[in-house]
LOGU-989644 format. One record per residue: x, y, z of N, C-alpha, C, CB in turn. Coordinates in steps of 0.02 Angstrom, whole numbers. Glycine has a CB too. Layout:
# residues N
X|Y|Z|X|Y|Z|X|Y|Z|X|Y|Z .
...
END
This chain:
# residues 75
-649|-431|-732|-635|-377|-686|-608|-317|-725|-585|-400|-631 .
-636|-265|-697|-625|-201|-749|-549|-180|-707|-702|-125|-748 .
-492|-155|-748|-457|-138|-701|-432|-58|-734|-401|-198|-684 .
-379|-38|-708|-379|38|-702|-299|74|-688|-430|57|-636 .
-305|123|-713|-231|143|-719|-241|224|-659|-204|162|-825 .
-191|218|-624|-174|266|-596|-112|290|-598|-190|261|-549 .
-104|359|-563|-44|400|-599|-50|471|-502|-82|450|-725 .
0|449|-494|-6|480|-416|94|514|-422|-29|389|-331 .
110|572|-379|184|597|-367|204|592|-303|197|665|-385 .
247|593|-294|278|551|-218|338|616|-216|321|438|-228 .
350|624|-157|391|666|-138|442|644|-120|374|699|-102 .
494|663|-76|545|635|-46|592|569|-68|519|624|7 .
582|528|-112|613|479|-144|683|499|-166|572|459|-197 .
745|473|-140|813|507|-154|849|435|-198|862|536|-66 .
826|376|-188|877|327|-212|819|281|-231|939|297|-154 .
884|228|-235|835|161|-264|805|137|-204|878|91|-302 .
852|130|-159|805|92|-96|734|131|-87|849|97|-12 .
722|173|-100|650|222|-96|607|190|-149|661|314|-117 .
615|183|-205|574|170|-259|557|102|-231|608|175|-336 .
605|57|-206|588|-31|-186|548|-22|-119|670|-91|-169 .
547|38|-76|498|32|-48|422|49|-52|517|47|-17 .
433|127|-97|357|124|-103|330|78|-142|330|178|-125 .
360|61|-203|344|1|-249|329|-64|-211|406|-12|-299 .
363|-94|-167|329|-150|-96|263|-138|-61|377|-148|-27 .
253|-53|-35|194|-30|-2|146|-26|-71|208|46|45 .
136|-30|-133|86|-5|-164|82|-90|-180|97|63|-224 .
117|-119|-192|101|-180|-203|60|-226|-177|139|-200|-203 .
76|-198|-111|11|-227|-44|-54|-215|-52|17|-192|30 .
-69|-173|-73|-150|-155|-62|-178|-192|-111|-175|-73|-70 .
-209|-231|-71|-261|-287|-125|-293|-227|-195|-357|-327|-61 .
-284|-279|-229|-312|-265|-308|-273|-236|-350|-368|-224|-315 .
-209|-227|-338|-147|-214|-375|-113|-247|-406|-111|-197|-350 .
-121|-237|-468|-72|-273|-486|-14|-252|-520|-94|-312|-514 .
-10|-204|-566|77|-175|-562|94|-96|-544|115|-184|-643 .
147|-102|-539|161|-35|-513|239|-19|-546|156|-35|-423 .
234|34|-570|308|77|-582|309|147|-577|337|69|-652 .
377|141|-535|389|193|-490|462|244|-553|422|147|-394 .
444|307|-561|492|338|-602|532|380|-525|449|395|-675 .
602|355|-515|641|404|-459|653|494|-483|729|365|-448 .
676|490|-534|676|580|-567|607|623|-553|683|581|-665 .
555|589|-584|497|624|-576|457|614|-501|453|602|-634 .
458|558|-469|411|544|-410|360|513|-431|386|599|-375 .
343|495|-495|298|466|-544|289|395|-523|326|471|-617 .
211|377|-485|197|305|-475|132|294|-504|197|283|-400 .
126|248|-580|97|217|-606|66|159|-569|128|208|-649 .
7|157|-563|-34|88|-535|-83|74|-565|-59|88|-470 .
-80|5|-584|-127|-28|-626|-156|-77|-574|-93|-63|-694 .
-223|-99|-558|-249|-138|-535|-326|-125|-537|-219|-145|-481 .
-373|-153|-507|-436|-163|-514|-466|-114|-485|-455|-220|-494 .
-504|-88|-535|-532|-10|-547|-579|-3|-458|-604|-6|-642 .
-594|-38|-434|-606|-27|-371|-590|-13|-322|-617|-46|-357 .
-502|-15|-347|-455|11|-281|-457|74|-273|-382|-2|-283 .
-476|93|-196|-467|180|-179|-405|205|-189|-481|203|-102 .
-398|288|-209|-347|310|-216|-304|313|-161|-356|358|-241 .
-353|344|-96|-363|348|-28|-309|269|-29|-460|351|5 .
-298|232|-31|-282|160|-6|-207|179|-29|-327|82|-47 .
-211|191|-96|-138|174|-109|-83|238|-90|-131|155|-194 .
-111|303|-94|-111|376|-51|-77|321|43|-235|431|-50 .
-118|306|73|-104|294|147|-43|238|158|-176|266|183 .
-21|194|100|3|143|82|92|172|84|-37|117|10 .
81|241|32|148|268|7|169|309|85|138|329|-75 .
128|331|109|142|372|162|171|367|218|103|389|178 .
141|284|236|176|247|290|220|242|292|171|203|302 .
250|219|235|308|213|198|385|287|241|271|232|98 .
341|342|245|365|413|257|399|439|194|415|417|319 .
345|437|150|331|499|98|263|520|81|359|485|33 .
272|593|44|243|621|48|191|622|-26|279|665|73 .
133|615|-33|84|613|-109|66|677|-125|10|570|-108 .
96|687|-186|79|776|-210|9|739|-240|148|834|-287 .
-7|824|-263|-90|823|-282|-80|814|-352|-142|899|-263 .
-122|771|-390|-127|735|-435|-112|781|-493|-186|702|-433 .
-86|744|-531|-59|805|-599|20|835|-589|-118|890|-596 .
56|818|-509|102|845|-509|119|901|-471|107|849|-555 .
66|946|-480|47|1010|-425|85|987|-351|-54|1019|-411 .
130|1044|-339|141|1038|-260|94|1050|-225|186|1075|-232 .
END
């Protein structure tokens, strides 16, 4: 299985309890397998199987009630 690194910014994250949640919601979406969440930057690293939509893990963090900046960091 080919797998794949992603690199997505999250908004609103103030503490730890934030990072253990989106880090729980990205964990869910089948074909994931790790994830690290940086709290300073909004920085969420996801590694899992190159077939996972971005779209998936984007709708995953959101539920959550935060917000996914546009890739690269860009507000």
């Amino acid at each position: 299985m080919k797998t794949e690194t992603r690199e997505l910014f999250v908004e609103g994250m103030t503490c730890d309890g934030c990072v253990r949640r989106v880090r729980r919601a990205v964990e869910a979406v089948e074909g994931v397998a790790t994830v690290e969440v940086e709290l300073p930057t909004g920085r969420v690293v996801v590694e899992g199987a190159g077939d996972v939509p971005r779209s998936a893990l984007v709708q995953a963090i959101e539920r959550t009630g935060y917000v996914v900046r546009a890739e690269g960091g860009a507000s």
